[in-house]
N, C-alpha and C positions, 0 to 999 in steps of 0.2 A: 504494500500500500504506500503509494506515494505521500509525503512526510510534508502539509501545508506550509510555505516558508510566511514565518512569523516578520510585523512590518514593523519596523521600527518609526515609530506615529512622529515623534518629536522630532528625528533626522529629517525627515519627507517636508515638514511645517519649516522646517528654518531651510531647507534647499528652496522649498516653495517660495517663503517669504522673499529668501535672497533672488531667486528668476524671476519673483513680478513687478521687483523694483527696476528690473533692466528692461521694462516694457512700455512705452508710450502709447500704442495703438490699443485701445478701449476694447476694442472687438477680436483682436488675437487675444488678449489677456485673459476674455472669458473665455475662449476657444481653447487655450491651453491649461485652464484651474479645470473645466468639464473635461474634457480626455488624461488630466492626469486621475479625476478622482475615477470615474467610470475603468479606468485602465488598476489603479493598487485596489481599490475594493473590490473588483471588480464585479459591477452592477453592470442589469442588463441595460442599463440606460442614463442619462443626466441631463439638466438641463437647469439656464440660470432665467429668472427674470430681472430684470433692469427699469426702476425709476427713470421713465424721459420725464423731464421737468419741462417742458413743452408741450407734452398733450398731456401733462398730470396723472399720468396713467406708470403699466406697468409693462412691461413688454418679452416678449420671449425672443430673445438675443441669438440662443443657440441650444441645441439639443443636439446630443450623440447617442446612438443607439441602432439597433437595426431597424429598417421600416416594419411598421404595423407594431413595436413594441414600444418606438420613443415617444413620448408627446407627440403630438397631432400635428402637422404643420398650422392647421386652421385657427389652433388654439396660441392666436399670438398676443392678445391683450388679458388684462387681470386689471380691470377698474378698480376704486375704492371700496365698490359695494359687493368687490370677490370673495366668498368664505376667507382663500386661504389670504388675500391680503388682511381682508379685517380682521382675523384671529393675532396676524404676526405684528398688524400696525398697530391697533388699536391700543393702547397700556391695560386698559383693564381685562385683558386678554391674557398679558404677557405671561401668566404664572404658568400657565400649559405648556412653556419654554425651560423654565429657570433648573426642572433638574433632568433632562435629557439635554436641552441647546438643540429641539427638534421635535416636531409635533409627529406623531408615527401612526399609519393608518390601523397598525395591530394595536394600538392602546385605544383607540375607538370605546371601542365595547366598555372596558373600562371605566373611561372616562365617564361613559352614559350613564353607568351603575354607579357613580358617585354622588350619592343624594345630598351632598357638602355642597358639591359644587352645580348642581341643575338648580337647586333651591332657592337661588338668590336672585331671580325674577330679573335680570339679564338679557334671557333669547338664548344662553346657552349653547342649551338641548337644542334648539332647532338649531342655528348657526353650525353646532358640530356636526350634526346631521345632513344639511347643505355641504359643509366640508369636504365629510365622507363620500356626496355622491360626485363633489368636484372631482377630487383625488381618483376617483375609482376611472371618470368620463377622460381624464389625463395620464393614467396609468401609472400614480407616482406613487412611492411609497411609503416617504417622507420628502418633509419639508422643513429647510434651516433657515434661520432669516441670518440676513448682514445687513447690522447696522450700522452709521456715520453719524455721528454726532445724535444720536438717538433716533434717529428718523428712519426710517425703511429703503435700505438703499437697494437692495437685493434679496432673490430669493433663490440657495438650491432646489432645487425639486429631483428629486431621487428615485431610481426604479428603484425595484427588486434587487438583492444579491443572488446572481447565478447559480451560485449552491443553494437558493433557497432558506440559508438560515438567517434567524432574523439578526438586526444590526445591534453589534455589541458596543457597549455606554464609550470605549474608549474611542472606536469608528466614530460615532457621534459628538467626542469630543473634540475628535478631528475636523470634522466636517465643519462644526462650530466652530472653531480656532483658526480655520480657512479662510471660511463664510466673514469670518470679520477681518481676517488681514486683505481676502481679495477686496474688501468694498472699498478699506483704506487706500490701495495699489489701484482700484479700478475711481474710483475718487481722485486722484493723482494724479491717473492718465489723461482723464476727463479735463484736468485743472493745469498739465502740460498741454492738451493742445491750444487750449483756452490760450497762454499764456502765450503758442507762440503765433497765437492769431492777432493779438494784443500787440504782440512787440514786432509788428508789422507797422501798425496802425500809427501808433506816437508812443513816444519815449516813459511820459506822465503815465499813462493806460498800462504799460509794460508793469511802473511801480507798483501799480494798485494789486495787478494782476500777480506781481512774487508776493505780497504781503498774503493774500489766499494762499497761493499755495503753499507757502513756508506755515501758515496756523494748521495744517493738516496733520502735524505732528502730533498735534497736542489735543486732537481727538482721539489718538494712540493711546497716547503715553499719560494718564489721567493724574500722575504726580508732578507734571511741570506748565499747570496750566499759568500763562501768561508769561512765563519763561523766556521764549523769544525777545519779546518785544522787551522786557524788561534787559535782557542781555544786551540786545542792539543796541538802546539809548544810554547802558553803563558803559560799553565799548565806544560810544560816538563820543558823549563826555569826559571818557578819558582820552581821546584822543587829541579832545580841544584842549584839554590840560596840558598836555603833551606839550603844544604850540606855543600857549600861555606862557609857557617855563622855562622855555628855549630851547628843550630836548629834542624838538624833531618840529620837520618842517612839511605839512605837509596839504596837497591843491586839494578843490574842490572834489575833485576825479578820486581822489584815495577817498574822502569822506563815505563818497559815494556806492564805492568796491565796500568800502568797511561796512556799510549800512545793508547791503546786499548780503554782504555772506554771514551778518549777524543773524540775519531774518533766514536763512540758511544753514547757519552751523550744525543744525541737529537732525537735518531734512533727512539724511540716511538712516534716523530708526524706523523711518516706513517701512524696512526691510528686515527688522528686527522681530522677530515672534513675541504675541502681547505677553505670555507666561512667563519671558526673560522680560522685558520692557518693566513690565508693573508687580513684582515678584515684591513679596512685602518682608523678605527676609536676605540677607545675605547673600550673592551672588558665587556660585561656586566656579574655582579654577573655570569648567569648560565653559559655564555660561560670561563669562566674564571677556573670554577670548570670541566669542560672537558680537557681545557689544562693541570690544571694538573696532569691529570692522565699519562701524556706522561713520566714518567720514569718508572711507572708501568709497561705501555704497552713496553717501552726498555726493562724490564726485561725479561718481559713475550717471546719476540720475541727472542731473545739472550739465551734463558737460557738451550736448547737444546745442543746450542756446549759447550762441555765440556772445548776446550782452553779455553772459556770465562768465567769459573766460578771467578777466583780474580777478573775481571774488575767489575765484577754487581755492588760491592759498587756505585765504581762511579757513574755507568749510574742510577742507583735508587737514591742515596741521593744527587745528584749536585743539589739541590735546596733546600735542608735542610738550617737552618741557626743556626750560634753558639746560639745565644739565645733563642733557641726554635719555635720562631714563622715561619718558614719555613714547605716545604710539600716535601713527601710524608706524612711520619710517625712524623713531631716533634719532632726531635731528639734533643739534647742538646749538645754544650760543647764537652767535648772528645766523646763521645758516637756517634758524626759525623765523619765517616771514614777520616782522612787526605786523600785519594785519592779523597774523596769530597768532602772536604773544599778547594784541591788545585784547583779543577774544578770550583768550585763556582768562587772563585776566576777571573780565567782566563775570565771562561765563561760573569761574569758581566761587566767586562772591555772590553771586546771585543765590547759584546752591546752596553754598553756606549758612543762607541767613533764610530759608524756604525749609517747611517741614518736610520730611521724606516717609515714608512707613516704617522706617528703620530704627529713626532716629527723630528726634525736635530740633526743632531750627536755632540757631544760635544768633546773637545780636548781632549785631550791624558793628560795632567796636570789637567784640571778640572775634567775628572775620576778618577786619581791616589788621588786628595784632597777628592773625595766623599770617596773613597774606606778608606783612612784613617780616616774619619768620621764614617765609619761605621763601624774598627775594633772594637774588639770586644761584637758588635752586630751580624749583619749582617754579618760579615765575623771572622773564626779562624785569631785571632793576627799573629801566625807563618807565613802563605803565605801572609796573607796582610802587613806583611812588606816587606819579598822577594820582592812581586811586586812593592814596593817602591820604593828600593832599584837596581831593576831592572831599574826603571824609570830614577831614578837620574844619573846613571850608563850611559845613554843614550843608552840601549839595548832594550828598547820597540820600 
């Protein structure tokens, strides 16, 4: 008897994670999350829905499967008033998600027999029942939602597994752990083309258009909410310090690169799986060497628009350190871009003084003393005095 090879769930989520950040094209992107899942679980079928924000609707993007078993060609819209949308959109719905991450047409029955949950004069019982005969008219078996920012950005919809046995909690966690990094990756691609329709148009349109896509993060990653922007404007004010005090000189154009790749510096944990991202305990050796690839992956995702070629510094070495022992590359000393020596900068202090799960946040004086314990290690001397100096100044 041939010996089923076991899938290592977590490797497959961070390979995934890592290939959908290399993707701009909206419609490959779902085209390649539906043929990898239908291909390792292998189900007889898959298929995504996609929010167009233009017909307010829902729409079937792509289906794999053989003919007469996938979804229906016919069945290409899911309005507001579709079972499976209202069940996934609606919030007072949402608990039928919370401990699978998947609504399954075999817990049905279930479901109906739970007089907890028909009894509370809702609609229910009938709504799941509509469900059930949508699911059954589509052939699907379950159904995961991907959410953005809380809002319904997508939906798997799932045959059968080939062997017929039903799907196990860790498949499903999968699936859910996909379902929400594709929406973030297909969110992204949606908001590169966007950006490089923009930065056709006028230079102004171009800004507006990175400051979108740069807060994409931080629908991720739900411990650094306003992070960014707070970085950029510590990084921009140290810079003017900088100017102020004689230590560097520098035009409008470096402000500019600076302000870009602040709004950028962390754009590579798109590619980060949520489990390592928002992990509320201590990061072990291997997940720690996935993190850092996250200015790589900023590169990598960035490096097609061409306004962005002076920012890369940043977004690639904002975690180098003056003495070497930093990453990507272990750069040294001058040989670290000032545009990321003044990110490091901003960036650490930001953290510093911001709760984590791990830890509570420290004052604004007790970062500014770390950060001068750590000049010229850890941090170029030049910005880490700016920000001293900014401190004392009482403009932090």
């Amino acid at each position: 008897m041939k010996t089923k090879h076991k899938i290592d769930y977590k490797k497959e989520l961070e390979a995934a994670s890592h290939g959908m950040i290399m993707i701009h094209d909206p419609k490959l992107l779902i085209k390649l999350i539906i043929r990898m899942i239908v291909s390792k679980v292998q189900l007889q079928h898959g298929g995504m829905l996609l929010y167009d924000d233009v017909r307010d609707t829902y729409v079937l993007k792509i289906t794999r499967g053989p003919s007469g078993i996938k979804i229906p060609e016919g069945f290409t819209r899911f309005d507001h008033d579709s079972p499976v949308i209202r069940l996934l959109r609606e919030k007072e719905y949402r608990f039928l998600t919370i401990n699978k991450n998947a609504i399954l047409v075999e817990d049905l029955n279930k479901m109906l027999w739970q007089e907890s949950l028909m009894s509370n004069g809702n609609g229910l019982k009938e709504l799941l029942h509509k469900f059930g005969d949508q699911m059954q008219m589509i052939n699907a078996a379950a159904c995961v939602p991907a959410y953005y920012k809380d809002k319904l950005l997508a939906v798997l919809l799932l045959g059968s597994k080939r062997d017929g046995t039903p799907f196990k909690q860790e498949e499903l966690d999968f699936f859910a752990a996909l379902a929400s990094d594709a929406a973030m990756a297909i969110r992204n691609a949606q908001l590169f083309e966007d950006l490089k329709a923009e930065s056709r148009k006028n230079h102004d349109l171009f800004i507006r258009a990175t400051i979108v896509l740069g807060s994409t993060i931080e629908a991720k990653d739900k411990y650094t909410h306003g992070h960014t922007e707070r970085v950029t404007n510590y990084a921009t004010a140290v810079a003017r310090q900088m100017v102020a005090n004689g230590t560097a000189q520098f035009d409008e154009a470096f402000f500019e690169n600076l302000y870009l790749a602040g709004i950028f510096h962390d754009i590579g944990k798109i590619g980060i799986p949520e489990a390592i991202l928002n992990k509320p305990s201590k990061l072990t050796d291997e997940e720690f060497e996935v993190i850092k690839q996250h200015p790589i992956h900023g590169v990598e995702i960035l490096r097609p628009l061409s306004e962005l070629t002076e920012s890369l510094d940043g977004v690639l070495h904002h975690h180098e350190r003056h003495d070497g022992a930093g990453y990507p590359h272990g750069l040294k000393g001058d040989d670290v871009p000032m545009v990321a020596s003044i990110i490091a900068v901003a960036d650490t202090f930001d953290a510093m003084i911001t709760d984590r799960p791990y830890r509570r946040a420290n004052s604004k004086k007790d970062a500014i003393e770390e950060i001068k314990r750590c000049s010229g290690m850890q941090f170029n001397p030049i910005p880490a005095v700016a920000i001293v100096q900014l401190f004392d100044a009482g403009k932090l």
